[in-house]
N, C-alpha and C positions, 0 to 999 in steps of 0.2 A: 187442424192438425191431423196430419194423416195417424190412422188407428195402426197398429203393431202384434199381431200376434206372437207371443213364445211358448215354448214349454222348456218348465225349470225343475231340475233334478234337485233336492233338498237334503243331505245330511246331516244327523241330528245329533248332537252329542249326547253320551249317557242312555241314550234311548229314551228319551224323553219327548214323545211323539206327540202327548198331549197337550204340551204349552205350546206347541208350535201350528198344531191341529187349530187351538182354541182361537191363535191370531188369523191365521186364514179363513177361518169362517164369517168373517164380516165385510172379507177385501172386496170392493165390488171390481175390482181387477180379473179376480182368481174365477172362471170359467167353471174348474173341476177342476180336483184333486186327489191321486190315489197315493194311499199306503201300498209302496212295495215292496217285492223281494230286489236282490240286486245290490248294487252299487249305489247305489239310492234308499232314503228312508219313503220319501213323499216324491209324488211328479207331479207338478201343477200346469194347467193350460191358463193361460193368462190371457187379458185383451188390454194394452196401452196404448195410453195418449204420445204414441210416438218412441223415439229412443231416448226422449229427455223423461216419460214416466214410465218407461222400465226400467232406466239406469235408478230415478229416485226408489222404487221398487224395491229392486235387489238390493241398493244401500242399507233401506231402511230393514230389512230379512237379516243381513247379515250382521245387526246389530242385535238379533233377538239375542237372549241367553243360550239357549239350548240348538242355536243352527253353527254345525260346524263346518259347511260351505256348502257353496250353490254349482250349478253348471248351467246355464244357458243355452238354449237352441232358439236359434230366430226363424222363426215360421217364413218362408218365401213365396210359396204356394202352397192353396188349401188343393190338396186333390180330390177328399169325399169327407165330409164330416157325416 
């Protein structure tokens, strides 16, 4: 399966940064993740098993309690990590 990079904009309801922190810290998906400013709570850099484990990804995120929606960006080309 070809592998998928994203980066995913997170907003949180309530401000509730830490149950949402606490789930991402074990995803072995989740590359890196920063708390921001912005239109966003959290941005995460992501690595999937394709568009069938990022869509399960996102699914399973936007059932947390405290995520009041996601925005996706599909990585096409890396230019400099």
């Amino acid at each position: 399966m070809e592998e998928l990079r994203a980066v995913i904009g997170i907003k949180s309801r309530e401000g509730r940064l830490g149950e949402i922190w606490n789930n991402l810290k074990g995803r072995k998906e989740v590359l890196s993740a920063y708390e921001v400013t912005g239109e966003f709570d959290i941005i995460l850099i992501g690595k999937f098993d394709g568009t069938v484990g990022l869509e399960r990804f996102i699914k399973e995120v936007l059932q947390w309690k405290y995520v009041e929606r996601t925005t996706t960006f599909v990585v096409l080309n890396v230019i400099k990590e």
